[in-house]
C-alpha positions in Angstrom: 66.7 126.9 -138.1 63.7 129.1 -138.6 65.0 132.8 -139.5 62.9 135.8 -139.0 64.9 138.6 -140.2 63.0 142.1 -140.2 64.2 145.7 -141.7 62.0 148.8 -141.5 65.3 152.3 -141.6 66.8 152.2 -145.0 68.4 154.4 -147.8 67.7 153.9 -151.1 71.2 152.0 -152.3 72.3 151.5 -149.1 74.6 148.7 -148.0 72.0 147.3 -145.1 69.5 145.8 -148.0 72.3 144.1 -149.6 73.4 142.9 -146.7 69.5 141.3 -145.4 69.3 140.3 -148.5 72.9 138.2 -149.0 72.4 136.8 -145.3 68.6 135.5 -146.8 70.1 133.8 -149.7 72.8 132.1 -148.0 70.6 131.4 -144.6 68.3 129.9 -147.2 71.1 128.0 -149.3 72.1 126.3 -146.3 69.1 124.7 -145.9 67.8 127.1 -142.9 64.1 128.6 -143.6 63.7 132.1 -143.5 61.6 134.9 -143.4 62.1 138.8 -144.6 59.7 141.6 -143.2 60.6 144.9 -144.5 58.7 148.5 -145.2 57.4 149.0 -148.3 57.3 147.8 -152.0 60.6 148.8 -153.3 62.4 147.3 -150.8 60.0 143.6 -151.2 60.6 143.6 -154.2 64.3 144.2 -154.1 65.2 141.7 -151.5 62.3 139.1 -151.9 60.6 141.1 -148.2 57.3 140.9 -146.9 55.4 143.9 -146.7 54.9 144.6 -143.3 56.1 147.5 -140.8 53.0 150.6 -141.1 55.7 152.9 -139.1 52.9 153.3 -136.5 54.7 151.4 -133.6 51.5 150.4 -131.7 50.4 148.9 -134.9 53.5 146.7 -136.0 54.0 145.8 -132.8 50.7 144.2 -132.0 51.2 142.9 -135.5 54.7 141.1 -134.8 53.6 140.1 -131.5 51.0 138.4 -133.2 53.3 137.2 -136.0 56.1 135.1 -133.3 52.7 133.8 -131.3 51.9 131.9 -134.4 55.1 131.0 -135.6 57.8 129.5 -133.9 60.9 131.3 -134.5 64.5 130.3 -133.4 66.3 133.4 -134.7 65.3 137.0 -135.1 67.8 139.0 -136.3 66.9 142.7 -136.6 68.6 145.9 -138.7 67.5 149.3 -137.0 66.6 150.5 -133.9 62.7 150.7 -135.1 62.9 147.1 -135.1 64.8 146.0 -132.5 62.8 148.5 -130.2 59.3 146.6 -131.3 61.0 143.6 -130.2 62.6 144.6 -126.7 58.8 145.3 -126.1 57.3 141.9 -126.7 56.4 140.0 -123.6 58.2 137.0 -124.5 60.5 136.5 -128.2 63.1 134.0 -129.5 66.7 134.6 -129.1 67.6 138.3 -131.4 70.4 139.6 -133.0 71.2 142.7 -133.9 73.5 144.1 -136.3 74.3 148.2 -137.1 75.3 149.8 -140.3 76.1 153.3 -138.7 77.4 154.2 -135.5 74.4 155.6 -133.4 74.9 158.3 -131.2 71.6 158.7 -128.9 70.0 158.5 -125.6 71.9 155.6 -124.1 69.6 154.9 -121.1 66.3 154.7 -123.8 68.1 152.2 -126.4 66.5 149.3 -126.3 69.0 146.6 -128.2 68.6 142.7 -128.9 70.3 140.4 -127.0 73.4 140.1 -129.3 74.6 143.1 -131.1 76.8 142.9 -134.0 79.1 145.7 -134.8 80.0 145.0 -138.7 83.3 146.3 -138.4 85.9 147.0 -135.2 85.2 150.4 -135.2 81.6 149.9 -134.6 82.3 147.0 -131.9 84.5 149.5 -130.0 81.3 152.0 -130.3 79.0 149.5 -129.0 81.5 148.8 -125.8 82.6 152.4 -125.2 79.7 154.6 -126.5 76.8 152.2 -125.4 78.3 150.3 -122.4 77.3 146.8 -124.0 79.4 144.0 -122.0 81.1 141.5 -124.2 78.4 139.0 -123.5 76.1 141.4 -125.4 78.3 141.9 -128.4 79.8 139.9 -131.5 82.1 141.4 -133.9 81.2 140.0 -137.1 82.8 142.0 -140.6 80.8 142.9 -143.4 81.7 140.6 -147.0 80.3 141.0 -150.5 79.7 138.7 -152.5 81.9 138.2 -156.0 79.4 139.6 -158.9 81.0 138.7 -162.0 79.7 141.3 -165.0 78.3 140.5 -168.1 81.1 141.8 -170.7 79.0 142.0 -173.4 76.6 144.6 -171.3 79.7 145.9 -170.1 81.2 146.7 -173.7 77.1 148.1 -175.1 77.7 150.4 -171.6 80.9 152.1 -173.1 79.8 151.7 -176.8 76.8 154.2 -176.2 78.2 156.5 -174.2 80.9 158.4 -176.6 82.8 159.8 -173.8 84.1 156.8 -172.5 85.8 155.7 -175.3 88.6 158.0 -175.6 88.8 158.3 -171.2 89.8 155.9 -168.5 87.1 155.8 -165.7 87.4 156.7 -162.0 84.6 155.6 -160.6 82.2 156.2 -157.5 79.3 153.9 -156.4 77.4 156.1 -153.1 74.5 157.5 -152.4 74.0 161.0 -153.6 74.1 162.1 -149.6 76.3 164.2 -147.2 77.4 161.3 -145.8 79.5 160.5 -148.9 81.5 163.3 -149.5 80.4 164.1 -153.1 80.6 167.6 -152.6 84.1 167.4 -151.8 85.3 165.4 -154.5 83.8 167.4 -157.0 85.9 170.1 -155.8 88.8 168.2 -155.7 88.0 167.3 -159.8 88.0 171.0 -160.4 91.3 171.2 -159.3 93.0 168.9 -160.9 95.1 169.7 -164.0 93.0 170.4 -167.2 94.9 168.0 -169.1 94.5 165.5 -166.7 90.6 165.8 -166.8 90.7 165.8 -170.6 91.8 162.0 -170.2 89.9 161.0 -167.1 85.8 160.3 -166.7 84.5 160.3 -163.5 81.5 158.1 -163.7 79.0 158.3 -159.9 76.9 155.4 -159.7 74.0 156.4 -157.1 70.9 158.5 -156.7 70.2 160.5 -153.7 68.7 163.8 -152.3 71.4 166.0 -153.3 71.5 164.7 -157.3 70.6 168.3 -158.7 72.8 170.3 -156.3 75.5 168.6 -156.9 74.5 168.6 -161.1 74.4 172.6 -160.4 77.8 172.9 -158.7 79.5 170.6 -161.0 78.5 173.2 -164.1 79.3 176.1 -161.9 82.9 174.4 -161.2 83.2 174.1 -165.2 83.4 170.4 -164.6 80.1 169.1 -165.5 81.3 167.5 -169.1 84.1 165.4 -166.5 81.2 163.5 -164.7 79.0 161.4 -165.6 76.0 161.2 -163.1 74.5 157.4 -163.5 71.8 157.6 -161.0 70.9 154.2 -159.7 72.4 151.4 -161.5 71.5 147.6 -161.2 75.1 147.2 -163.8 77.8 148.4 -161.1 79.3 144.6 -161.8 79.9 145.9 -165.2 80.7 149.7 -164.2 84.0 148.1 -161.9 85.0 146.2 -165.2 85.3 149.2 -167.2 86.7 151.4 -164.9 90.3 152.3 -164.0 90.3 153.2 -160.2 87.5 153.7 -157.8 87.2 156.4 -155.1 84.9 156.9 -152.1 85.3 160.2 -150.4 82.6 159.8 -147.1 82.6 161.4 -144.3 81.8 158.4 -141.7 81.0 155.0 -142.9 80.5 151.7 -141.2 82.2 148.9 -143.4 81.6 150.2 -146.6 80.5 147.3 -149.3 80.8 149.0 -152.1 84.6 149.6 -151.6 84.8 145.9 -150.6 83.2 145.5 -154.6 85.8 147.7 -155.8 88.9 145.5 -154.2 87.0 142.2 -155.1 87.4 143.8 -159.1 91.0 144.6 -158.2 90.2 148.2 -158.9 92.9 150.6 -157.3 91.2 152.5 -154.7 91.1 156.2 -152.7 89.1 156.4 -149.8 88.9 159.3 -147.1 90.9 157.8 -143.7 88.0 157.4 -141.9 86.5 154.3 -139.9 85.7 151.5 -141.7 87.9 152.6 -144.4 91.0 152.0 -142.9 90.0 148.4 -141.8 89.9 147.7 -145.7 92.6 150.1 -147.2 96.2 150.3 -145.9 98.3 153.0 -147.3 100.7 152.7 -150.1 99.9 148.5 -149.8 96.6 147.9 -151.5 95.2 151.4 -151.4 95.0 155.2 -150.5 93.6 156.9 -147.7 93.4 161.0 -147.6 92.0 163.3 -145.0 88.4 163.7 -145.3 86.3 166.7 -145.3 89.5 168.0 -147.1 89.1 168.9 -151.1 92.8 169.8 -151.3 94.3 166.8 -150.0 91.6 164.4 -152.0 92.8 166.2 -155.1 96.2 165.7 -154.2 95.9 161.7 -153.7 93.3 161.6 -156.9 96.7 163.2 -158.7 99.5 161.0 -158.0 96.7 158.2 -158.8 95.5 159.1 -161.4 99.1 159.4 -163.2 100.9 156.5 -161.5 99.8 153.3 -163.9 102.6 151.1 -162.0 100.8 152.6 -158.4 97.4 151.4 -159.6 98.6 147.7 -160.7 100.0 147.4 -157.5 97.5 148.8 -155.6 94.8 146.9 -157.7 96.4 143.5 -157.3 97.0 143.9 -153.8 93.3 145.1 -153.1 91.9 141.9 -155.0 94.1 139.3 -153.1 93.1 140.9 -149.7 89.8 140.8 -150.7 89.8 137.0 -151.4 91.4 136.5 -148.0 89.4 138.3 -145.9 86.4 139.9 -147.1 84.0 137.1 -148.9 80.3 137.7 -147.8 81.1 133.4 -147.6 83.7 134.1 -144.1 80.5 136.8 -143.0 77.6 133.9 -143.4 79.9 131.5 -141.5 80.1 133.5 -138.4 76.2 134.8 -138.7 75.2 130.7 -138.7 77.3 129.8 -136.2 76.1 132.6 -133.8 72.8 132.1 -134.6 73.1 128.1 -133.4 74.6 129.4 -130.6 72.0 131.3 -129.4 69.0 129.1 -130.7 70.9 126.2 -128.6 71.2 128.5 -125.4 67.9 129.7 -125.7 66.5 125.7 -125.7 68.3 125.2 -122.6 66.4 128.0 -121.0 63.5 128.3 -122.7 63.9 131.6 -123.2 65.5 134.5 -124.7 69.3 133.5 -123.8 72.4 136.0 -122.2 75.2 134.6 -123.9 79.0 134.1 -122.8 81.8 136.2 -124.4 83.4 133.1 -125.1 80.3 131.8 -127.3 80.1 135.4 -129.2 83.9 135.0 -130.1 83.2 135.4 -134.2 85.0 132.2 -136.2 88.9 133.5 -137.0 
């Protein structure tokens, strides 16, 4: 097949790249030929993109218009609603897909979405059928997977040797975005209220960059916690960070299917996460994980507590986190059902010789 996949929202760090980018590699490894259009540099560079969306809608979409007249596409699959809206307005395109890292809330009536579209977790499905109206025949429930990064132990052992701090600490780490979205704010709170002693033998390393970095460097040295974090900005060694640490914790506010988490279980790193959507789809309480209320700095502090001085709970919850992870959350299970949908559109859209409507029964994702 012939692949045009095309990204123009992002967040610096955010799970959507990493997710174009695995589906490239794999589409590609498989034998299918694909093709990447993205926004800007950074992002080309990062996943291998074409340089191509202006952010002038008139503009990119003469341009891709222009782009599927010369080349003959089977598959588009789109990642935003910039993109799939540029699409929706072409007189005539190949069969699309369209998958959603975040739950959308906006006009209904004026979204324009492809003719599949993919919720990467239950949660988001259920959105896309109750907040959207989308009939089954428009929708595909397809999980999220990561891919298994093995680190480099030698990196991994220079990372702790230069940093002094970590050798006499166990590490609870964070990989997020510096954003609201993340709930950074509250688990700095929650940090400043554990027990001194228990800070004394705990560093809590976040892996991310993001548009609240200094605030959040302020309130940490207002909270007298600032030598108890380390702030790593963004990090191509996070394979390495999950080898050294002890436990991982993600404290968001709303997430889709969050990969990094997924990384973090794949390690078999005990883990915390807020009880949120897309959360709970991966963690189950007490069996390989802990879930807490979000927007709540006392409760976070409460589970981050009985964590952080339960070594028995946190072999348990590691091991458990790391078998589940192998069962059902391999980006290998998440390509599988991505391929197959993508024939079965490509096939229905030959028949017609057009952009297809497919049946709920040929959206069903593989079990």
């Amino acid at each position: 097949m012939k692949i045009l996949q095309a990204i123009y929202q992002y967040q610096t760090g955010g799970g959507s790249l990493q997710v174009v980018s695995d589906l490239a590699t794999a589409a590609r490894r498989a034998g299918h030929e694909v093709s990447v259009l993205a926004r800007d540099v950074k992002v080309s560079e990062a996943i291998a993109a074409e340089r191509f969306f202006t952010g002038n809608k008139i503009v990119d979409g003469w341009r891709l218009w222009q782009r599927l007249r010369r080349e003959s596409f089977d598959i588009i699959h789109v990642h935003d609603r910039y993109c799939s809206l540029l699409l929706r307005l072409m007189p005539q395109a190949p069969a699309s897909v369209q998958t959603n890292h975040i739950a959308y809330r906006t006009r209904r009536r004026l979204t324009r979405f492809a003719d599949c579209v993919v919720g990467c977790s239950a949660a988001m499905d259920r959105h896309h059928a109750e907040f959207f109206k989308l009939p089954p025949e428009r929708r595909a429930l397809i999980p999220n997977g990561v891919c298994f990064r093995s680190p480099d132990r030698s990196r991994a052992e220079r990372l702790r040797q230069e940093l002094p701090l970590l050798r006499s600490r166990q590490i609870c780490l964070t990989v997020a975005r510096l954003s609201e979205q993340k709930g950074h704010a509250y688990l700095l709170e929650a940090i400043a209220h554990l027990p001194l002693a228990l800070r004394e033998s705990w560093c809590f390393v976040w892996a991310g960059d993001g548009e609240l970095r200094e605030t959040l460097e302020l309130q940490a040295r207002q909270q007298g916690v600032s030598q108890d974090i380390l702030f790593l900005g963004q990090t191509s060694e996070v394979p390495e960070w999950l080898s050294l640490a002890n436990t991982f914790v993600l404290p968001s506010l709303y997430e889709g299917l969050p990969l990094a988490l997924m990384e973090a279980m794949s390690a078999g790193l005990p883990c915390l996460a807020t009880d949120i959507d897309g959360n709970r789809e991966l963690l189950h309480q007490g069996e390989n994980g802990c879930l807490c209320k979000a927007h709540d700095s006392k409760a976070l502090a409460e589970a981050l507590e009985q964590l952080l001085t339960d070594e028995n709970l946190r072999s348990h919850l590691g091991k458990q986190a790391q078998t589940d992870y192998w069962n059902h959350w391999t980006f290998e299970r998440t390509w599988q059902q991505y391929e197959a949908l993508y024939q079965r559109l490509a096939d229905v859209g030959c028949e017609n010789n057009q952009p297809p409507v497919p049946s709920p029964q040929s959206l069903a994702p593989s079990p």
